[in-house]
TORMARRO-44611 format. One record per residue: z, y, x of N, C-alpha, C, O in turn; residue in three letters. Coordinates in steps of 0.1 Angstrom, whole numbers, plus 2048, in hexadecimal, padded with zeros to 3 digits. Example, Ala and Ser with C-alpha at 12.3 -4.5 7.8 and 13.67 -1.06 7.14 Angstrom:
BEGIN
84E7C788484E7D387B84E7DF8848557DF88EALA 8477EA8808477F588984F80088185080B886SER 
end
This chain:
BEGIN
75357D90175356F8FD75F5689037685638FBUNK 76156691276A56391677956990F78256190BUNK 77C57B90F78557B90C78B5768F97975748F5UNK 77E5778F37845708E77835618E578355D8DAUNK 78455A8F078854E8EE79354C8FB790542901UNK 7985508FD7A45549047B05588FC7BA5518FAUNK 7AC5638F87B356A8E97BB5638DE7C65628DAUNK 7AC55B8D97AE5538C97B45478CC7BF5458C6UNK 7AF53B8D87B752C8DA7BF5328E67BB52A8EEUNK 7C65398ED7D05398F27D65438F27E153C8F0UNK 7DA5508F27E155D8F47E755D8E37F35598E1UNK 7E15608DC7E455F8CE7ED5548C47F25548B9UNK 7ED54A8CE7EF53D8C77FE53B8D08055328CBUNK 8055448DE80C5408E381754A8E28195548E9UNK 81D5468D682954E8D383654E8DC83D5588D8UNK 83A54A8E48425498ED8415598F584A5608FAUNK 83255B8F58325688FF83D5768F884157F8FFUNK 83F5748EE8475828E985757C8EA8625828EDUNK 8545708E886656B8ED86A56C8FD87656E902UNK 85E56990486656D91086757991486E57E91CUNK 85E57F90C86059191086A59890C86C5A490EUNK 87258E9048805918FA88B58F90A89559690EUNK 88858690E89357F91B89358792689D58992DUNK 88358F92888359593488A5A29368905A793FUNK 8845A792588E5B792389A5B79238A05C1926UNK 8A15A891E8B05AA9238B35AA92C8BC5B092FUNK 8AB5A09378B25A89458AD5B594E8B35BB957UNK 8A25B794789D5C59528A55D19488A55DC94DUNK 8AB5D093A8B25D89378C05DA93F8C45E4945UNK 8C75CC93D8D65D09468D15CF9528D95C7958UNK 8C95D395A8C35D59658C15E49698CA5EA96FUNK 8BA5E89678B65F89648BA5FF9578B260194EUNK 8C46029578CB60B94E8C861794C8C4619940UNK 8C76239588C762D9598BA62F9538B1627952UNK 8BA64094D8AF63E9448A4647951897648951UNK 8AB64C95A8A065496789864E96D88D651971UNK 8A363E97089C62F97389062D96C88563296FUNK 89262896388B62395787A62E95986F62A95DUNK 88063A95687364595886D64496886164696AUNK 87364396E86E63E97E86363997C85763E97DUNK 86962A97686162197585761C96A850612969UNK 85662996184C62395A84063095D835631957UNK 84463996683964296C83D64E966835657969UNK 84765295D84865D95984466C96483D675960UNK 84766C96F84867997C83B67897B83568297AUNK 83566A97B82766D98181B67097781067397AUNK 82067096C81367596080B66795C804667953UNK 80C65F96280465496180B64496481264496EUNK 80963795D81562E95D81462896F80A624976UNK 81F62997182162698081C61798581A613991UNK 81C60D97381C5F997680F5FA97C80F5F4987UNK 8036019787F75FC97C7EF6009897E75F998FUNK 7F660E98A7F76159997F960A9A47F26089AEUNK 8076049A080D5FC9AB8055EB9AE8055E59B9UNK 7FC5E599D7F45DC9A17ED5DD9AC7EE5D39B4UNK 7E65E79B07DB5E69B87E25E39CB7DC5E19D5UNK 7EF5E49C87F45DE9D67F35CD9D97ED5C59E1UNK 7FC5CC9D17FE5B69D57EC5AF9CD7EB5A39CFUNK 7E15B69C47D95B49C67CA5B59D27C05AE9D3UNK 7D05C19D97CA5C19E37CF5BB9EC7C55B59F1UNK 7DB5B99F57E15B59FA7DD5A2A017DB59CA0BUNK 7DE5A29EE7DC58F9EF7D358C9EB7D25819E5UNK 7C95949EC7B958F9E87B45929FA7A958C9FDUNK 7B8598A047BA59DA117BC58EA177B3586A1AUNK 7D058EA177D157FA197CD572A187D056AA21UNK 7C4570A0B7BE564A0A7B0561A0D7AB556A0CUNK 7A956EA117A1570A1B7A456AA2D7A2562A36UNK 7A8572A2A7AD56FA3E7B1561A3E7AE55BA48UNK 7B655AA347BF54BA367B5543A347B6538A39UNK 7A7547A2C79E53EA2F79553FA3B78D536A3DUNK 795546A4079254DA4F797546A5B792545A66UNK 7A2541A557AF53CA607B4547A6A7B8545A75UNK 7B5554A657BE561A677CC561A647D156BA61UNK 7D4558A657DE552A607EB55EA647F6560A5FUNK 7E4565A6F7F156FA6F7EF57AA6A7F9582A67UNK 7E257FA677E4589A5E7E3586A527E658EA49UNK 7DF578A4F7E2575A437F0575A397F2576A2DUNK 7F8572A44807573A4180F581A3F818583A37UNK 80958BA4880D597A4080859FA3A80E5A9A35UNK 7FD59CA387F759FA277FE59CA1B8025A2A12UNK 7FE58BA21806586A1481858CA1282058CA08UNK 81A592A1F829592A188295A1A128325A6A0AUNK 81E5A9A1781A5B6A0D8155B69FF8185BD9F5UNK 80E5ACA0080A5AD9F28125A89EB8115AC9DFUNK 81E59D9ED8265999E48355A39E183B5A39D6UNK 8395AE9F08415B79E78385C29DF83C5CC9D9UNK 82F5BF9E18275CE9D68285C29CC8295C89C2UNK 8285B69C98285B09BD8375B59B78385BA9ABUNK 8415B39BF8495B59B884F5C19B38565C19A9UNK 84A5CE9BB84A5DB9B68475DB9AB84E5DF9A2UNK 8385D69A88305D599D8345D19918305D6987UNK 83E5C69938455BF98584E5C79838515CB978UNK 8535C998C8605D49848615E298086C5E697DUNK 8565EB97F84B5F39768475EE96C8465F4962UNK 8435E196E83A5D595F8435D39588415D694CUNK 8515CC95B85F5C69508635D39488655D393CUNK 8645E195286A5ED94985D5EF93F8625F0933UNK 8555EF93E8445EF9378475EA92B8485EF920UNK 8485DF93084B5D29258545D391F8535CB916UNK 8615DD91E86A5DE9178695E390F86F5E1904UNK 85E5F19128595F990784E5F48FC84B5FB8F2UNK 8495E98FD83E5E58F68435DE8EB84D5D78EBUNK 8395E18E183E5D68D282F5CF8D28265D18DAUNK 8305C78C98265C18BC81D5BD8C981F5C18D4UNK 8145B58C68065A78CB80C5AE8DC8135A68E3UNK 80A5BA8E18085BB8EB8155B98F48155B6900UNK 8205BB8EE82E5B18F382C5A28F682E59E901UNK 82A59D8EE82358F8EF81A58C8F781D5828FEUNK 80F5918FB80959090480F59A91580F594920UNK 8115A391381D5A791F82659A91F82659792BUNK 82A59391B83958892083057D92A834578935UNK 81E57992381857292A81457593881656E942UNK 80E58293680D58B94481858894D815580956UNK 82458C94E82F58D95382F57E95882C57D964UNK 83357295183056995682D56495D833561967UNK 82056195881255F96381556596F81855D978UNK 81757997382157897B82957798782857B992UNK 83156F98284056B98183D55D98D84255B998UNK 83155398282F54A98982B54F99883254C9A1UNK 81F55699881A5589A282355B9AE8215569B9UNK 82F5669AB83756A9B483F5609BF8435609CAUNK 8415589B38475489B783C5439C184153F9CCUNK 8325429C08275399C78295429D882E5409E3UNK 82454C9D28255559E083555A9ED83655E9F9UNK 83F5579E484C5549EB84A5479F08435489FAUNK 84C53F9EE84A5309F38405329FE845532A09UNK 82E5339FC82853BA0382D540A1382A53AA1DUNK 83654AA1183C552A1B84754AA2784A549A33UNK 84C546A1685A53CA2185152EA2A858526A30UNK 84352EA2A841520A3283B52FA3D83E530A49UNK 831539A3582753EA44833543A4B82D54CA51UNK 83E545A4E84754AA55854542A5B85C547A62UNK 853538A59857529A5E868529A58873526A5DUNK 86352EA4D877526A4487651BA42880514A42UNK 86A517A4186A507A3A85D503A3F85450AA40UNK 85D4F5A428514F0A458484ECA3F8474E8A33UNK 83C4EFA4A8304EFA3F8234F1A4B8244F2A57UNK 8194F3A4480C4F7A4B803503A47801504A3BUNK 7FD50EA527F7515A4D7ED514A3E7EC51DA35UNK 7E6506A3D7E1501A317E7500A247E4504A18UNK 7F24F9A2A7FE4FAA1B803507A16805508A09UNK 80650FA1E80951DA1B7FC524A137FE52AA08UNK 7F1522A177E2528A137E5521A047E95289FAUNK 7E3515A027E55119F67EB5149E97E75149DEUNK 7FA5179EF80551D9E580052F9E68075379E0UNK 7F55329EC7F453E9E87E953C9E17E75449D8UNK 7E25349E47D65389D77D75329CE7D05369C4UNK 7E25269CC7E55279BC7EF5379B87F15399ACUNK 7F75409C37FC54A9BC7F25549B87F655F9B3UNK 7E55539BA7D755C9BC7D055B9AC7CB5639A5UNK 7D454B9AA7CC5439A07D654D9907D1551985UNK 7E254E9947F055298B7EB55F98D7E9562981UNK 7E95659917E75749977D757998B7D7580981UNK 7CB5729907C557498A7C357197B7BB575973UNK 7CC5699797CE5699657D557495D7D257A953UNK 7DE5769657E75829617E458F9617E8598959UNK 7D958F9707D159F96B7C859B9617C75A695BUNK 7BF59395C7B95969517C059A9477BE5A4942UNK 7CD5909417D55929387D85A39387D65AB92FUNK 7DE5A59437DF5B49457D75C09427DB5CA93DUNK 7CA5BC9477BE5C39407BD5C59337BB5D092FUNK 7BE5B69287BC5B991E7C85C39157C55C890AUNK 7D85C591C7E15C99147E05D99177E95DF912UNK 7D75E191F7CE5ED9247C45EB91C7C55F3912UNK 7B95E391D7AA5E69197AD5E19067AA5E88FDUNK 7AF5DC9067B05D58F67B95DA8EB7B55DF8E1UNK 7CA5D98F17D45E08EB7D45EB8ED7DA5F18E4UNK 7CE5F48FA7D06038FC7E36078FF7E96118FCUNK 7E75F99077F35FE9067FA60690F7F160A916UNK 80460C91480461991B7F762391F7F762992AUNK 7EE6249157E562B9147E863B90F7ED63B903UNK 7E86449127E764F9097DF6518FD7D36508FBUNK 7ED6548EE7E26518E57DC6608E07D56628D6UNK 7DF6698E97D66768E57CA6778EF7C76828F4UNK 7C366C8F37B96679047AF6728FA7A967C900UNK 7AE66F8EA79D6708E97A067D8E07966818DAUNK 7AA6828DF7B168F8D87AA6998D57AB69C8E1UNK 7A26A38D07986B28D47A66B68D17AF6AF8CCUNK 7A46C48D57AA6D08D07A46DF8CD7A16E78D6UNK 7A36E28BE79A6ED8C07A46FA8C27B06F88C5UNK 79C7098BF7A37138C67A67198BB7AC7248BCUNK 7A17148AD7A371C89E7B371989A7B970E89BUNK 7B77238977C272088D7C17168817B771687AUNK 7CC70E8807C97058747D570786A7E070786FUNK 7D370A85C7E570B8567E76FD8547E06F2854UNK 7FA7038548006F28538026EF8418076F7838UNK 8006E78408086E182F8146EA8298196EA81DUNK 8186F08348296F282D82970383582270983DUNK 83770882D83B71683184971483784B71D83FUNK 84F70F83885B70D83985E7008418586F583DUNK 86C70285286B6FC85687E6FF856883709859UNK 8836F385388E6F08578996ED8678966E386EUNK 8A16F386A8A66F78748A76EE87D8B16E787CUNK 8A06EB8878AB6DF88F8A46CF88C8A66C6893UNK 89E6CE8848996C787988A6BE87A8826C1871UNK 8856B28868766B58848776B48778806B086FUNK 8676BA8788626B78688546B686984D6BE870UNK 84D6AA86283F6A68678356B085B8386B4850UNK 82A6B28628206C18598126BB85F80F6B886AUNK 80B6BA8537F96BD8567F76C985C7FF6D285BUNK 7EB6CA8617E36D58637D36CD8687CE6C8873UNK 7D06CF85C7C16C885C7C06B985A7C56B3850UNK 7BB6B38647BC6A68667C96A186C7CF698867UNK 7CD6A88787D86A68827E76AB87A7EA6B3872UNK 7EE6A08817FB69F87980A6A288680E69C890UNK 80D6AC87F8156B388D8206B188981F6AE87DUNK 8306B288F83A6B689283F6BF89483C6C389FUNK 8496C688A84C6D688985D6D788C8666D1886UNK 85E6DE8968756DE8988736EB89B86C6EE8A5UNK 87B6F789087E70189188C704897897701892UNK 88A70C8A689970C8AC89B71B8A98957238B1UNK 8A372189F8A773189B89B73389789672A891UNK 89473E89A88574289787973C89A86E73E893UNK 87C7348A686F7328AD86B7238A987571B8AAUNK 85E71D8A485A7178A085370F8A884F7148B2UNK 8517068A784C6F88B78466EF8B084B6E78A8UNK 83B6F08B28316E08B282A6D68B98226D68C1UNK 82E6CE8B48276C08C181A6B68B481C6B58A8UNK 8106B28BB80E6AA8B381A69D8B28206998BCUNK 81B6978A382368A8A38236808A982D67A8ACUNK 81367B8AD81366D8B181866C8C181166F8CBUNK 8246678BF8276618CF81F65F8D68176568D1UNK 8196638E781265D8EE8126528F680A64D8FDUNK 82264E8F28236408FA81E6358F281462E8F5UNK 8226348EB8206268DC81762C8CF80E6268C9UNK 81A63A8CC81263D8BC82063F8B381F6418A7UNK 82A63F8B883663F8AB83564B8A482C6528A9UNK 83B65189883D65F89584866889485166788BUNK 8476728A084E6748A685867F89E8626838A5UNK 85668589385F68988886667F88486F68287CUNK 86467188787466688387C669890888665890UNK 87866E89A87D6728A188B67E8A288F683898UNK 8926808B289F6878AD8A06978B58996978C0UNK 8A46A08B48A36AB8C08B26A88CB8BE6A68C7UNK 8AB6A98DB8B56A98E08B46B68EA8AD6B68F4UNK 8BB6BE8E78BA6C98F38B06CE8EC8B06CF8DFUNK 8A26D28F689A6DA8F688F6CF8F48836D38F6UNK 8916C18EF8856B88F288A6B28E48946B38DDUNK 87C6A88E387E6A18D587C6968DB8746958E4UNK 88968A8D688467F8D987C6738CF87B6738C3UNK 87666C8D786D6628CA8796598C68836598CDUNK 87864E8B78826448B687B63C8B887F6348B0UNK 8726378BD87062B8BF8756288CD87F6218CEUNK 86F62D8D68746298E587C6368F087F6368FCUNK 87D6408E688564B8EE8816538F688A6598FDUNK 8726558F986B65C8FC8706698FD87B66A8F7UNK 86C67590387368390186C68A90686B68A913UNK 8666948FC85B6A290085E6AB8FE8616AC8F2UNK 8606B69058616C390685D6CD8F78516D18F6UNK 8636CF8F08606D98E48566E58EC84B6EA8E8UNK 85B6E78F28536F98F78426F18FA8386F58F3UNK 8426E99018316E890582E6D59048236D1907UNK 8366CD9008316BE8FB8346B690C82E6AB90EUNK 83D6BD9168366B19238466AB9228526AE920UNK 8406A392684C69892485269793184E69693DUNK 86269792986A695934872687938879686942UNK 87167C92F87A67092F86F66792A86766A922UNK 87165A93086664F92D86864792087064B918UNK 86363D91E85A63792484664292383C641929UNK 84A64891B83B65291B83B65792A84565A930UNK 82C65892F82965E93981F66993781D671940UNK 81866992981467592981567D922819678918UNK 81468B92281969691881269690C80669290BUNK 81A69B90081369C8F280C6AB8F480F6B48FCUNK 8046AA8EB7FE6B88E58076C28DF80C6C28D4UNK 8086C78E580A6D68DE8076E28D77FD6E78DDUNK 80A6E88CF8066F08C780F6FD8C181A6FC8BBUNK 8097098C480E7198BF8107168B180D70D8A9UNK 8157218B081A71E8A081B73089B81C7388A3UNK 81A73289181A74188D81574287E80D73A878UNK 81C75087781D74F86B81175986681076586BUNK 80A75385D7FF76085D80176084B805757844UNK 7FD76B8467FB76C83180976282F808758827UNK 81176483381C75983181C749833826742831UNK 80F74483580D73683D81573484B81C73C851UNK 81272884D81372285680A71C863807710863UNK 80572586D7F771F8707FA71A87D80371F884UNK 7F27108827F370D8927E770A89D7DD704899UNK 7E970E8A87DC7058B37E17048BC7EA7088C3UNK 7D86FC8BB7E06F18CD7D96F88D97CE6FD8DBUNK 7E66F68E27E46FB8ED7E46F38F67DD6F78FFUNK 7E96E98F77E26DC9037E56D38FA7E46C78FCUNK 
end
Protein backbone atom coordinates (compact mmCIF):
# COMPACT_ATOMS: atom_id res chain seq x y z
CA UNK A 1 0.00 0.00 0.00
CA UNK A 2 2.58 2.32 1.11
CA UNK A 3 4.76 1.53 -1.83
CA UNK A 4 2.04 2.15 -4.46
CA UNK A 5 1.23 5.33 -3.23
CA UNK A 6 4.73 6.40 -3.17
CA UNK A 7 5.14 5.03 -6.70
CA UNK A 8 1.80 6.51 -8.40
CA UNK A 9 1.80 10.47 -6.52
CA UNK A 10 5.47 10.76 -6.33
CA UNK A 11 8.29 8.49 -8.00
CA UNK A 12 6.30 8.22 -11.28
CA UNK A 13 5.16 11.65 -11.55
CA UNK A 14 8.92 13.06 -10.93
CA UNK A 15 10.53 13.14 -14.24
CA UNK A 16 13.52 14.97 -13.36
CA UNK A 17 14.94 11.62 -11.85
CA UNK A 18 16.08 10.29 -15.33
CA UNK A 19 17.44 13.84 -16.14
CA UNK A 20 19.67 13.83 -13.44
CA UNK A 21 20.77 10.48 -14.07
CA UNK A 22 21.67 11.87 -17.53
CA UNK A 23 24.13 14.55 -15.45
CA UNK A 24 25.47 12.05 -13.16
CA UNK A 25 26.64 9.54 -16.04
CA UNK A 26 28.40 12.30 -17.52
CA UNK A 27 30.42 12.82 -14.89
CA UNK A 28 31.13 9.35 -13.44
CA UNK A 29 31.72 8.56 -17.19
CA UNK A 30 34.67 11.15 -17.84
CA UNK A 31 35.45 10.02 -14.40
CA UNK A 32 36.04 6.31 -14.73
CA UNK A 33 36.99 5.58 -18.06
CA UNK A 34 38.79 2.45 -17.82
CA UNK A 35 36.60 -0.30 -18.62
CA UNK A 36 38.66 -2.77 -15.60
CA UNK A 37 37.53 0.29 -13.49
CA UNK A 38 34.19 0.33 -14.42
CA UNK A 39 34.10 -3.76 -13.98
CA UNK A 40 35.74 -3.21 -10.48
CA UNK A 41 33.10 -1.33 -9.68
CA UNK A 42 30.12 -2.80 -10.76
CA UNK A 43 31.27 -6.26 -9.16
CA UNK A 44 32.27 -7.99 -12.06
CA UNK A 45 35.52 -10.18 -10.04
CA UNK A 46 33.10 -10.75 -7.48
CA UNK A 47 30.06 -12.62 -9.26
CA UNK A 48 27.83 -10.52 -7.50
CA UNK A 49 27.12 -6.39 -7.80
CA UNK A 50 29.67 -4.91 -5.47
CA UNK A 51 26.74 -1.31 -4.86
CA UNK A 52 24.74 -3.40 -2.41
CA UNK A 53 27.56 -5.33 -0.77
CA UNK A 54 29.01 -1.95 0.12
CA UNK A 55 25.44 -0.46 1.51
CA UNK A 56 25.55 -2.43 4.49
CA UNK A 57 28.64 -0.33 5.72
CA UNK A 58 27.55 3.55 6.09
CA UNK A 59 24.11 1.83 6.99
CA UNK A 60 25.36 0.22 9.76
CA UNK A 61 27.83 2.49 10.64
CA UNK A 62 25.19 5.45 11.02
CA UNK A 63 22.34 3.72 12.41
CA UNK A 64 25.54 2.84 15.26
CA UNK A 65 26.22 6.54 15.35
CA UNK A 66 22.90 7.87 15.90
CA UNK A 67 22.47 5.54 18.59
CA UNK A 68 25.36 6.39 20.65
CA UNK A 69 24.57 10.39 19.98
CA UNK A 70 21.40 9.82 21.54
CA UNK A 71 23.08 8.12 24.37
CA UNK A 72 25.29 11.13 24.60
CA UNK A 73 28.35 8.72 23.44
CA UNK A 74 29.47 11.59 21.49
CA UNK A 75 32.87 10.10 20.84
CA UNK A 76 32.09 7.05 19.60
CA UNK A 77 29.51 8.57 18.06
CA UNK A 78 31.78 10.55 15.95
CA UNK A 79 33.69 7.76 14.62
CA UNK A 80 31.05 5.78 13.59
CA UNK A 81 29.82 8.52 11.89
CA UNK A 82 32.99 9.25 10.02
CA UNK A 83 32.86 5.31 9.04
CA UNK A 84 29.76 5.19 7.97
CA UNK A 85 29.89 8.20 5.84
CA UNK A 86 33.22 6.95 3.77
CA UNK A 87 31.40 3.57 3.28
CA UNK A 88 28.73 6.06 1.96
CA UNK A 89 30.86 7.24 -0.33
CA UNK A 90 32.43 4.00 -1.51
CA UNK A 91 28.89 3.09 -1.90
CA UNK A 92 28.01 5.84 -4.41
CA UNK A 93 30.64 5.36 -6.47
CA UNK A 94 29.69 1.56 -7.27
CA UNK A 95 25.86 3.14 -7.43
CA UNK A 96 26.83 6.23 -10.20
CA UNK A 97 28.84 3.36 -12.35
CA UNK A 98 25.19 1.16 -11.79
CA UNK A 99 23.46 3.89 -12.89
CA UNK A 100 25.16 4.37 -16.03
CA UNK A 101 24.23 1.02 -16.99
CA UNK A 102 20.52 1.31 -16.44
CA UNK A 103 17.72 2.40 -18.92
CA UNK A 104 13.88 2.87 -18.78
CA UNK A 105 11.48 3.60 -15.19
CA UNK A 106 14.42 2.21 -13.27
CA UNK A 107 17.02 5.02 -14.44
CA UNK A 108 14.56 7.41 -13.24
CA UNK A 109 14.16 6.15 -10.24
CA UNK A 110 18.06 5.28 -9.76
CA UNK A 111 18.71 9.37 -10.44
CA UNK A 112 16.19 9.72 -7.27
CA UNK A 113 18.06 7.19 -5.17
CA UNK A 114 21.31 8.79 -5.97
CA UNK A 115 19.99 12.01 -4.81
CA UNK A 116 18.39 11.46 -1.86
CA UNK A 117 21.90 10.15 -1.39
CA UNK A 118 23.75 12.88 -2.24
CA UNK A 119 21.63 14.90 0.09
CA UNK A 120 22.34 12.87 2.87
CA UNK A 121 26.20 12.77 2.31
CA UNK A 122 26.02 16.55 2.49
CA UNK A 123 24.13 16.42 5.96
CA UNK A 124 26.73 14.01 7.31
CA UNK A 125 29.99 16.09 6.06
CA UNK A 126 28.74 19.16 7.73
CA UNK A 127 27.90 16.59 10.63
CA UNK A 128 31.71 15.75 10.84
CA UNK A 129 33.15 19.17 10.25
CA UNK A 130 31.22 20.52 13.71
CA UNK A 131 31.90 16.76 15.76
CA UNK A 132 35.54 17.40 15.04
CA UNK A 133 35.79 21.08 15.75
CA UNK A 134 36.26 22.79 11.96
CA UNK A 135 33.45 24.74 12.66
CA UNK A 136 31.42 25.64 15.50
CA UNK A 137 28.76 24.04 16.89
CA UNK A 138 27.43 21.61 19.64
CA UNK A 139 27.41 17.95 20.18
CA UNK A 140 23.32 18.44 19.64
CA UNK A 141 23.68 20.35 16.50
CA UNK A 142 25.97 17.83 14.93
CA UNK A 143 23.31 14.88 16.15
CA UNK A 144 20.78 16.90 14.29
CA UNK A 145 22.46 17.30 10.87
CA UNK A 146 22.94 13.61 11.22
CA UNK A 147 19.58 12.56 11.67
CA UNK A 148 18.28 14.57 9.16
CA UNK A 149 21.29 12.73 6.91
CA UNK A 150 19.56 9.38 8.51
CA UNK A 151 16.04 10.78 7.53
CA UNK A 152 17.91 11.10 3.54
CA UNK A 153 19.50 7.84 4.06
CA UNK A 154 16.36 6.02 4.90
CA UNK A 155 14.27 7.25 1.73
CA UNK A 156 16.79 6.25 -0.56
CA UNK A 157 17.19 2.70 0.63
CA UNK A 158 13.66 2.14 0.18
CA UNK A 159 13.79 3.69 -3.29
CA UNK A 160 16.74 1.36 -3.68
CA UNK A 161 14.88 -1.60 -2.65
CA UNK A 162 12.30 -1.04 -4.97
CA UNK A 163 14.87 -0.67 -8.18
CA UNK A 164 16.09 -4.61 -6.82
CA UNK A 165 12.65 -5.92 -5.53
CA UNK A 166 10.26 -4.35 -8.20
CA UNK A 167 12.46 -3.61 -11.32
CA UNK A 168 14.81 -6.70 -10.66
CA UNK A 169 17.52 -4.44 -11.62
CA UNK A 170 21.02 -5.80 -11.63
CA UNK A 171 19.30 -9.00 -10.94
CA UNK A 172 20.32 -12.06 -12.84
CA UNK A 173 17.88 -12.68 -15.43
CA UNK A 174 18.70 -16.52 -15.81
CA UNK A 175 17.97 -16.44 -11.37
CA UNK A 176 14.77 -18.82 -12.18
CA UNK A 177 16.41 -20.57 -15.42
CA UNK A 178 16.07 -24.83 -15.24
CA UNK A 179 18.35 -26.59 -17.33
CA UNK A 180 17.44 -30.02 -18.46
CA UNK A 181 20.09 -32.79 -19.43
CA UNK A 182 18.08 -33.84 -22.83
CA UNK A 183 19.36 -32.75 -26.04
CA UNK A 184 17.18 -30.23 -27.68
CA UNK A 185 17.51 -29.58 -31.77
CA UNK A 186 18.02 -26.06 -32.89
CA UNK A 187 15.67 -24.42 -35.73
CA UNK A 188 18.52 -24.33 -38.12
CA UNK A 189 21.54 -26.54 -39.75
CA UNK A 190 23.83 -24.05 -40.56
CA UNK A 191 25.87 -21.70 -38.74
CA UNK A 192 27.80 -18.83 -40.27
CA UNK A 193 31.47 -18.14 -39.40
CA UNK A 194 32.41 -15.64 -36.89
CA UNK A 195 28.82 -14.56 -37.12
CA UNK A 196 26.37 -14.67 -33.89
CA UNK A 197 23.40 -15.96 -35.09
CA UNK A 198 20.26 -16.20 -32.78
CA UNK A 199 18.49 -20.18 -32.90
CA UNK A 200 15.52 -21.84 -30.95
CA UNK A 201 15.82 -24.90 -29.27
CA UNK A 202 12.52 -25.46 -27.63
CA UNK A 203 11.33 -22.75 -25.68
CA UNK A 204 14.96 -21.18 -25.04
CA UNK A 205 16.44 -18.92 -27.41
CA UNK A 206 20.27 -19.21 -27.77
CA UNK A 207 23.17 -17.62 -29.51
CA UNK A 208 25.26 -19.58 -31.96
CA UNK A 209 29.25 -18.15 -33.22
CA UNK A 210 30.94 -20.74 -35.18
CA UNK A 211 34.86 -20.17 -34.80
CA UNK A 212 36.37 -22.79 -37.90
CA UNK A 213 34.56 -25.97 -36.74
CA UNK A 214 33.65 -25.58 -33.40
CA UNK A 215 30.36 -24.38 -32.59
CA UNK A 216 29.47 -22.20 -29.23
CA UNK A 217 26.35 -21.48 -27.49
CA UNK A 218 25.12 -19.14 -24.91
CA UNK A 219 21.70 -18.54 -24.16
CA UNK A 220 20.80 -14.84 -25.77
CA UNK A 221 19.27 -12.99 -23.05
CA UNK A 222 21.94 -10.80 -21.45
CA UNK A 223 22.18 -11.33 -17.71
CA UNK A 224 22.86 -7.85 -16.93
CA UNK A 225 19.71 -6.00 -18.53
CA UNK A 226 17.85 -8.86 -20.84
CA UNK A 227 19.37 -7.36 -24.24
CA UNK A 228 19.84 -9.85 -27.20
CA UNK A 229 22.88 -10.75 -27.31
CA UNK A 230 23.15 -11.99 -31.13
CA UNK A 231 22.75 -7.94 -31.83
CA UNK A 232 25.73 -8.34 -30.24
CA UNK A 233 29.66 -8.34 -31.64
CA UNK A 234 32.64 -11.20 -31.29
CA UNK A 235 35.65 -9.92 -29.69
CA UNK A 236 38.49 -12.34 -29.23
CA UNK A 237 37.24 -15.33 -27.68
CA UNK A 238 34.09 -13.44 -26.03
CA UNK A 239 30.85 -11.99 -27.34
CA UNK A 240 30.04 -8.76 -26.46
CA UNK A 241 26.38 -7.44 -25.69
CA UNK A 242 25.32 -3.93 -27.67
CA UNK A 243 23.55 -2.64 -25.32
CA UNK A 244 26.08 -2.06 -22.40
CA UNK A 245 29.18 -4.02 -23.51
CA UNK A 246 29.03 -6.75 -21.43
CA UNK A 247 31.49 -9.75 -22.48
CA UNK A 248 31.16 -13.53 -21.94
CA UNK A 249 33.37 -16.08 -22.67
CA UNK A 250 32.15 -18.25 -25.87
CA UNK A 251 33.84 -21.53 -24.49
CA UNK A 252 31.65 -21.71 -21.05
CA UNK A 253 29.23 -18.10 -20.81
CA UNK A 254 31.40 -16.47 -17.61
CA UNK A 255 31.93 -13.23 -18.10
CA UNK A 256 34.74 -11.40 -18.31
CA UNK A 257 33.96 -7.42 -18.69
CA UNK A 258 31.08 -5.58 -16.88
CA UNK A 259 28.63 -4.14 -16.35
CA UNK A 260 27.22 -8.01 -16.03
CA UNK A 261 28.26 -9.79 -13.01
CA UNK A 262 26.89 -12.96 -13.70
CA UNK A 263 27.65 -15.66 -16.16
CA UNK A 264 25.18 -16.69 -18.97
CA UNK A 265 24.16 -20.24 -19.64
CA UNK A 266 25.89 -22.27 -21.58
CA UNK A 267 25.37 -24.93 -23.88
CA UNK A 268 27.21 -28.08 -26.01
CA UNK A 269 26.30 -28.18 -29.29
CA UNK A 270 26.71 -31.29 -31.63
CA UNK A 271 25.44 -32.52 -34.93
CA UNK A 272 23.27 -35.62 -34.82
CA UNK A 273 20.92 -37.10 -38.45
CA UNK A 274 22.32 -33.83 -39.69
CA UNK A 275 20.56 -31.42 -37.04
CA UNK A 276 21.59 -29.27 -34.91
CA UNK A 277 21.10 -30.31 -31.19
CA UNK A 278 22.11 -28.64 -27.81
CA UNK A 279 22.22 -28.96 -23.71
CA UNK A 280 23.16 -26.83 -21.38
CA UNK A 281 25.81 -27.33 -19.27
CA UNK A 282 25.70 -24.54 -16.63
Amino acid sequence: MIRRFVNRNLLDKWGWGAGIADLYSTVERAVFRPKWLRSFLHGTWLGHPLHPLLTDVPIGGLTIALILDLLGIYDGANWATLLGTAGLILAALAGFVDLSETDGKPRQYGGVHATLMLVALVFYIFSLVVRFGYAPGTPFQSTLLAAAGYLFIVLGAYIGGDLVFTFGNMVDRHAWRTGGAKWAALDLTEVPDRQPTKAKAGAQTLVLVRLGDKIQALHDTCAHAGCSLSEGKIVGDTIECGCHGSRFKLADGSVVVGPATFDQPSYEVRRADGKLEVRRVR
